[in-house]
N, C-alpha and C positions, 0 to 999 in steps of 0.2 A: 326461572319461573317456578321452580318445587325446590327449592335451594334450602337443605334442611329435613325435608319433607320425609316420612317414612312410610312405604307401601308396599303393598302387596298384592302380586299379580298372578292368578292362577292360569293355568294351562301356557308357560312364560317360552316351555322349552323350543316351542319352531312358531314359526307363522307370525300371523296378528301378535299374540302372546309375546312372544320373542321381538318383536318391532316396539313394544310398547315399552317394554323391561328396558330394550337398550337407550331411547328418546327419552324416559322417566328418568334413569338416570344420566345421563347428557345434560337434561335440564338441573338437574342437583338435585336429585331425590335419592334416597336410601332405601335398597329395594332389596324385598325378597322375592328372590326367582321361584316360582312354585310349579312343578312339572312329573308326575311321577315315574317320569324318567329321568332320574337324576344324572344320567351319561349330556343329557339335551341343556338340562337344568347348568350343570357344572359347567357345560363350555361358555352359558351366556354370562353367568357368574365371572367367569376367571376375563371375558371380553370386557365386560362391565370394570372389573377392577385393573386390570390391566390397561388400561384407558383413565387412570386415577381415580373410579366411583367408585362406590360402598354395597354392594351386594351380597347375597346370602342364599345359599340353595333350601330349598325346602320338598322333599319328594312327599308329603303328605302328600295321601287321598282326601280331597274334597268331597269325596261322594260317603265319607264314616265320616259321623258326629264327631267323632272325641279328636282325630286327626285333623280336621275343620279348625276345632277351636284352638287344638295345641298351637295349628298354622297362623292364626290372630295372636295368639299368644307369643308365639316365637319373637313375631316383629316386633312385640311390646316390648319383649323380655333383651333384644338387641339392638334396638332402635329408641328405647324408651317412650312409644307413642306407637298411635296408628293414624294416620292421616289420612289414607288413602285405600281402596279396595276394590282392584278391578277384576270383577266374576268375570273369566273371558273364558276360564276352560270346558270345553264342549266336544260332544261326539255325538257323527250325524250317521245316519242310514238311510239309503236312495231305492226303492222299489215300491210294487201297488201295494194298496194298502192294505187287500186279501194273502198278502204273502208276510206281514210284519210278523214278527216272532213269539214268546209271551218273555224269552229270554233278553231283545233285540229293545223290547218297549222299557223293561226294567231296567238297563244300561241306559237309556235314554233318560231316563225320569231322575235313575238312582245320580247320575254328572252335573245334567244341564240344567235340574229343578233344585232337589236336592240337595246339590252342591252348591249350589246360589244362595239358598235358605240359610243352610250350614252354616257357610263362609260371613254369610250377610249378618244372619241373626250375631255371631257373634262380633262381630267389627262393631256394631250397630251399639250392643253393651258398652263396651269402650269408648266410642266415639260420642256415647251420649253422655258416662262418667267425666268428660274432657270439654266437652260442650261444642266439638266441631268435628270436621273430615266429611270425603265426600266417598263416595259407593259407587262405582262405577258399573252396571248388569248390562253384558252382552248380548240383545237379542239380536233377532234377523224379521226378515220382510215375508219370510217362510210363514210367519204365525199370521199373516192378512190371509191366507191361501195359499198353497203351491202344489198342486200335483207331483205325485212319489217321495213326497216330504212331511205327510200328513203329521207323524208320530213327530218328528222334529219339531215341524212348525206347532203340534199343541206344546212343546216342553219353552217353545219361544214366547209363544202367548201367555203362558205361564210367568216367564221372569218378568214379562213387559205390565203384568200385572201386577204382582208384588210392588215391582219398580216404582205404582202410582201411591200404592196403600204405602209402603214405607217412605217416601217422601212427604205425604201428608201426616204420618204420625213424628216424624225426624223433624220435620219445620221448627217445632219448639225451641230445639234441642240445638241448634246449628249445625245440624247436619244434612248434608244435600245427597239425594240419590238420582241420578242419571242412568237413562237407556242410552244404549249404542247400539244401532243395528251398521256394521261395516261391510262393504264390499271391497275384496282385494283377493290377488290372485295366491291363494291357497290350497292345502290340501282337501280342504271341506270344500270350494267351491270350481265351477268349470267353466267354462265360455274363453272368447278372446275379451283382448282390450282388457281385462281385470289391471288396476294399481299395482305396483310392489306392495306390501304390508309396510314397507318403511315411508311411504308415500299416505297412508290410512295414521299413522302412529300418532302424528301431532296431537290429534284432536283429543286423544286422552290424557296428556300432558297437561293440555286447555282447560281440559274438561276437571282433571285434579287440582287444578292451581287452585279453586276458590275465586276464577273469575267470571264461572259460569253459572254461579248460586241462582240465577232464575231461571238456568234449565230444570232446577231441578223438578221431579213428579213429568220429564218430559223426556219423548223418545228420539233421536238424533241420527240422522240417516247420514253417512259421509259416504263415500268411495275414493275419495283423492283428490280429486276433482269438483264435485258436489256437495253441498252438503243442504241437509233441509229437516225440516221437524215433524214428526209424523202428528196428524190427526189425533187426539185424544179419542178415546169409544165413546159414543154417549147415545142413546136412544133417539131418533129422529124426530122430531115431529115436523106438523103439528097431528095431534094424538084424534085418530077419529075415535068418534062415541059408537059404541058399541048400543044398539037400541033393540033390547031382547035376550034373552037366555037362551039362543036356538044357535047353530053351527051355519043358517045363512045370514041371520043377525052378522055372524062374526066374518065372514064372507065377505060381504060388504063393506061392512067396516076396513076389512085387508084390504080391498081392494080400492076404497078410497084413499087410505096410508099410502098405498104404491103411488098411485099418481101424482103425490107430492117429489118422487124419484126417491129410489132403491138404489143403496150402493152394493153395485155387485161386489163378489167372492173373487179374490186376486189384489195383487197389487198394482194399479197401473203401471210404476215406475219399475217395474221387475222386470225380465224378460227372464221366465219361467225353466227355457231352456239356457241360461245364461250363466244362473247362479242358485248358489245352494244356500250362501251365507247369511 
């Protein structure tokens, strides 16, 4: 399915990360392992090659510009291409939202936002000098709502943003970007019945081939088991008329809008106490 294929997977060292690295290359892709724990990074590496595939460690941080792009560069610079690029590495933090940190918010933003940006913007160069590759951005169902998740779920909502705007600027170009929101039994998430992460992995494999080009600009919800596509955001209508410049004018007018139904805050399909991911 990727037979040739050159990528790179960040946060690759355990988890999701690590299930995609080893199925990527399984399928015949040339992968850089990217985990800034290079002890995590090495072992799936030497598993990878050891197994006859072509892998590469890469301990860059994603979360500094210059090591971002070194990390795009490397693959080019090894693989002579970049095909593929799945933003998966992330770090979460679980308590109320009165207790978040200003330390705790900047680790969040500076990984799961910034590292996305980072990584992306520069694949995106490349991939558009080349005139293909797909993008793969990890978000979660965290960013619909989730109590004790707030800070996560806005740095979610964030990739699942970008995710729409650089798909519609990339179309030109043939390049395809893709949301993943996965659930699988990880360090980031908690409940019973969660997947293995080796049970979640296919779909990124799928998702890289180049047979999925009209996900792209679209968000993908798997577990192992399920799979389904989220809602685009778009304003409801139909749009009441506002009749007045006064605050019960606007009143009304709200209250007409409701009655068309309001989609409440949460995710249906989430069980809040279930999962983090």
């Amino acid at each position: 399915m990727l037979t040739g294929k050159a990528v790179v997977i960040t946060g690759a060292g355990r988890g999701l990360g690590r299930g995609y690295a080893l199925h990527a290359a399984a399928s015949g892709a040339r992968v850089i392992v990217n985990d800034v724990d290079g002890g995590l990074a090495g072992a799936v590496v030497a598993q990878i090659n050891d197994g006859g595939g072509q892998a590469t460690v890469s301990t860059h941080s994603v979360a500094t510009a210059n090591q971002a792009w070194d990390l795009i560069a490397l693959c080019v610079e090894r693989f002579g291409a970049i095909d593929g690029l799945v933003n998966n590495a992330g770090v979460i933090d679980v308590g109320p939202a009165w207790e978040a940190t200003p330390e705790m918010m900047r680790q969040l933003v500076d990984v799961n936002v910034l590292g996305v940006l980072y990584c992306g913007t520069a694949a995106l160069a490349r991939m558009r000098a080349q005139g293909s590759g797909v993008i793969v951005n990890a978000t979660s169902g965290a960013h619909l709502g989730m109590a004790q998740r707030s800070v996560y779920g806005a740095t979610k909502g964030a990739v699942a943003s970008v995710t729409y705007g650089w798909a519609l600027e990339m179309a030109p170009h043939g390049v395809s970007v893709i949301g993943l929101s996965p659930l699988a039994d990880t360090r980031m998430s908690v409940g019973p019945n969660l997947q293995a992460p080796e049970r979640v992995a296919p779909i990124v494999s799928y998702l890289l081939s180049g047979r999925a080009r009209g996900l792209s600009g679209q968000v993908v919800r798997f577990d192992g088991s399920h799979v389904s596509l989220m809602t685009l955001p778009r304003f409801a209508g139909p749009f009441a008329r506002v009749r007045g410049a006064s605050s019960e004018a606007i009143s009304q007018a709200l209250t007409a809008a409701q009655a068309t139904g309001v989609h409440r805050v949460g995710s249906p399909d989430i069980d809040l106490a279930r999962s983090a991911r």
